[in-house]
N, C-alpha and C positions, 0 to 999 in steps of 0.2 A: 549556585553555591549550595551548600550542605550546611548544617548546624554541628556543633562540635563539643563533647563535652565527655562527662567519665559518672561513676559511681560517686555516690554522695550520703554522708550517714544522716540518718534521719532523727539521729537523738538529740540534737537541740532544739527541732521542733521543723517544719515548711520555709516558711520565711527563713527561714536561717539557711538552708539549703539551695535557694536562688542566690542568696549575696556570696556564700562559698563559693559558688562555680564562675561568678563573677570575678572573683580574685583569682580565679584560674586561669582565665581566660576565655572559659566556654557561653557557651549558650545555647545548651540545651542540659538535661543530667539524666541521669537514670539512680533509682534508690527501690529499696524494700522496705514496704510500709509496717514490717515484721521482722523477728530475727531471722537473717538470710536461713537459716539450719532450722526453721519454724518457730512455734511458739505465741503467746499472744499477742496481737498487736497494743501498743501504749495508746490512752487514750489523744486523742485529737484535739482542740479548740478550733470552734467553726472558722472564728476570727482569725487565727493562724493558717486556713488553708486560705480563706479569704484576701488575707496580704500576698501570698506569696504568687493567687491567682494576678492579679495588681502588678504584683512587682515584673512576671513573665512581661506580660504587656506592654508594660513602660521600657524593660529592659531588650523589647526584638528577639526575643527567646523562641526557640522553635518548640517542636512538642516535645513532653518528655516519657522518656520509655519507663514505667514502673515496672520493677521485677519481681513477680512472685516469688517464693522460698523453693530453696534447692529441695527440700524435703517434700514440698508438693509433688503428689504423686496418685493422680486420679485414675490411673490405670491399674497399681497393686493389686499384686496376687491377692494381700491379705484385705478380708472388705475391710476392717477399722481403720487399718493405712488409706484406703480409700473413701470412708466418711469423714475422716480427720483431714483428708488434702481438700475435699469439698466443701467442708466447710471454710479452709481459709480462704480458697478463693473465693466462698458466698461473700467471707466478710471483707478482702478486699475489696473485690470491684463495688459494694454496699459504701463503702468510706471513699472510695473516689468519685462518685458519683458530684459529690462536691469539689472538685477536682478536674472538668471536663474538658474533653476536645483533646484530650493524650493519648497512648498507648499502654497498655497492660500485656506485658511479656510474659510467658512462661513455658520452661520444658514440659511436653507434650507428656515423660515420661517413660517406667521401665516395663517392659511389661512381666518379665520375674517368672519368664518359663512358662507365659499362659498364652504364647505368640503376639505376632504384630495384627493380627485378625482382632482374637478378644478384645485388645487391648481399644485396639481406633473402635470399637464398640463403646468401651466403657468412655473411652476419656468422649467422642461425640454426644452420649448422650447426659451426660456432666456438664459439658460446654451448654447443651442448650436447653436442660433443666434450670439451671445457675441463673443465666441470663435471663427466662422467663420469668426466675421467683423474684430475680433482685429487680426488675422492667414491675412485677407488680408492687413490692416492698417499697419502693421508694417511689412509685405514683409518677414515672419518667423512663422514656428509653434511654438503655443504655449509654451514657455520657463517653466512656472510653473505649476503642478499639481494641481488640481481643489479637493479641498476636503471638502465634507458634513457633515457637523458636527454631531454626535450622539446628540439627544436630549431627554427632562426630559418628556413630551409629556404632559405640561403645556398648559393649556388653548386650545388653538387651532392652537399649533406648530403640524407643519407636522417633520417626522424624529424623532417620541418618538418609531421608532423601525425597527429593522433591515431591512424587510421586507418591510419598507416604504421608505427608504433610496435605495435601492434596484430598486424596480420601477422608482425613477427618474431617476436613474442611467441608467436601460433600454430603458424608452422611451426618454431619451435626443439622446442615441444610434441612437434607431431606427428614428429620426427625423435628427439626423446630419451625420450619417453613423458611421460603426464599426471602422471607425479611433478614434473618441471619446473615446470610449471607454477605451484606456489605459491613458485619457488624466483628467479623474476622479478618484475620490477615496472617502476614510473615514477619517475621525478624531478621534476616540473615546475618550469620555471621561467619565472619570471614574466617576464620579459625577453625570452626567445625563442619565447616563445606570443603574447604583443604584437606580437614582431615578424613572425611568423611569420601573422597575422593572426586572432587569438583576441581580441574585445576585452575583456579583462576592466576596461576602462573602465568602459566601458557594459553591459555585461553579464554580469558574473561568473558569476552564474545560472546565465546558458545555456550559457557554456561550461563548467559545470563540471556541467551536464545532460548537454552534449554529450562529455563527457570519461567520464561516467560510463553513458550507454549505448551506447560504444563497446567501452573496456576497463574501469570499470570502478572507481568510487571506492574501493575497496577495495584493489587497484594501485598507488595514488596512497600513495606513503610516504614520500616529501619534497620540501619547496620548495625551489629557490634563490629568495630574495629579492632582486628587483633593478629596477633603474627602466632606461628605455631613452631613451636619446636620439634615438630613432625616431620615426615617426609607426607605428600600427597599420600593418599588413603591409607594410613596408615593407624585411621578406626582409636587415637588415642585421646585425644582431648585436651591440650595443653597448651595453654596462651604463654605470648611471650612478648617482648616489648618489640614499638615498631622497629622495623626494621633490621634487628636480632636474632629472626630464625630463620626457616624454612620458606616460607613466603618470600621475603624481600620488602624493602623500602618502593623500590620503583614499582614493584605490582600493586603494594598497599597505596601508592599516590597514583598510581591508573584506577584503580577503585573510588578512591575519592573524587576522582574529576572526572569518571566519566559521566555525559550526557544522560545517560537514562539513569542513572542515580542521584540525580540533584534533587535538592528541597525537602531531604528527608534528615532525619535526627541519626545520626552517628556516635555512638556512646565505646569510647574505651574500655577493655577490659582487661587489662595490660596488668602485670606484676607490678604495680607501684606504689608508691608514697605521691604525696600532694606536690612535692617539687617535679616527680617524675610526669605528673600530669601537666600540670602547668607546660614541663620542656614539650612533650608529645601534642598537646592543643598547640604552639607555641609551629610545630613542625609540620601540623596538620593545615593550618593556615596560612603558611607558605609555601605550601603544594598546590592548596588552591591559587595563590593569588601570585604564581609563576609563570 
């Protein structure tokens, strides 16, 4: 089985975002513990993350994928854009610390005309500066998995392909030591490996052959689930509800049952409202259980 679930706002507080996805049908969510577009994060109560640690537990909930801010951007040409994206992720992964055993999702980034070289420079040694100061900050290793998002390989995003995802991975290593290492991962999503030109159309297989003798099925610790309104590489980015675009319904339910993808957290990221979530968890669960 897989865990199933979508984006969840985090303005009434933790605990409130487990019972929402409850009434959706999921069990697992993805949220930003910030405004998706940046900005400061609202303060916290222990005790609220405290419940809703509790409430996972009781409820069989799988892990949940927290999403950095689209505005993160540790690779920027401009360095203030790049001590402003560092610091939110210091203070992200600092506030889940109390939150542990999840995932921490984020775009790897643009790199804005300075290449895909510079850039897996910067964003590696951000990755494993971060992690050492917040490992010494809060007197505990790392609590949540660091995962890289797959990307459409728009513009001048680094991470529009395995290979590229791959290298940062390596030299964050080789700059932080092979403790790092199990302490990063993937994201894939379905949407932006489509578009980025992966066909899991027609060949799920291979790319998840090619996925896995690159970095490595074991990496792989969660999907965004998402249809594209693209054609295969067509480098745009654009989610679309299941079964509605370019993808298909029947690729997107080969995705979700296949064997080497099971037991991981699957987060929608579909054009929707909370009814629309509800139908798509509602379809995802009878794909499994067909």
């Amino acid at each position: 089985m897989i865990y199933i679930g979508n984006h969840v706002s985090v303005s009434k507080g933790y605990l409130a975002m487990g019972r929402h996805e409850t009434s959706l049908g999921g069990n697992t969510f993805a949220f930003f513990p910030r405004n998706p577009r940046g900005g400061k994060s609202k303060a916290v109560k222990d005790e609220d993350i405290a419940a809703l640690v509790e409430y996972l537990s009781d409820n069989d909930f799988g892990k949940l994928v927290v999403h950095g801010a689209y505005t993160m951007n540790i690779c920027a040409a401009k360095e203030d854009v790049r001590a402003n994206s560092r610091e939110m992720l210091r203070d992200d992964l600092l506030r889940l610390q109390k939150l542990p055993n999840n995932f921490y999702n984020f775009h790897p980034g643009c790199h804005v005309g300075q290449g895909t070289e510079t850039a897996t420079d910067q964003i590696a040694e951000t990755l494993a500066d971060v992690i050492l100061e917040v490992e010494s900050e809060s007197k505990m290793p790392l609590q949540n998995r660091i995962l890289l998002e797959t990307m459409a390989g728009k513009g001048s995003e680094v991470g529009g392909s395995f290979e590229e995802i791959k290298e940062i991975i390596e030299r964050t290593v080789k700059i932080g030591g092979e403790a790092l290492r199990g302490k990063l991962g993937v994201c894939l999503d379905t949407c932006h490996v489509w578009d980025g030109g992966y066909d899991i159309k027609n060949g799920l297989n291979d790319v998840l052959k090619k996925f896995d003798s690159v970095i490595g099925l074991d990496n792989l610790c969660a999907v965004h689930l998402n249809d594209s309104k693209n054609e295969c590489g067509s480098h745009k980015d654009r989610h679309e509800k299941l079964g509605l675009g370019c993808i298909g319904a029947e690729a997107l339910k080969a995705v979700v049952c296949h064997p080497l993808l099971q037991n991981r957290p699957f987060i929608l990221e579909t054009p929707n409202d909370n009814a629309g979530y509800k139908a798509e968890i509602e379809t995802v669960i009878s794909w499994m259980n067909a």
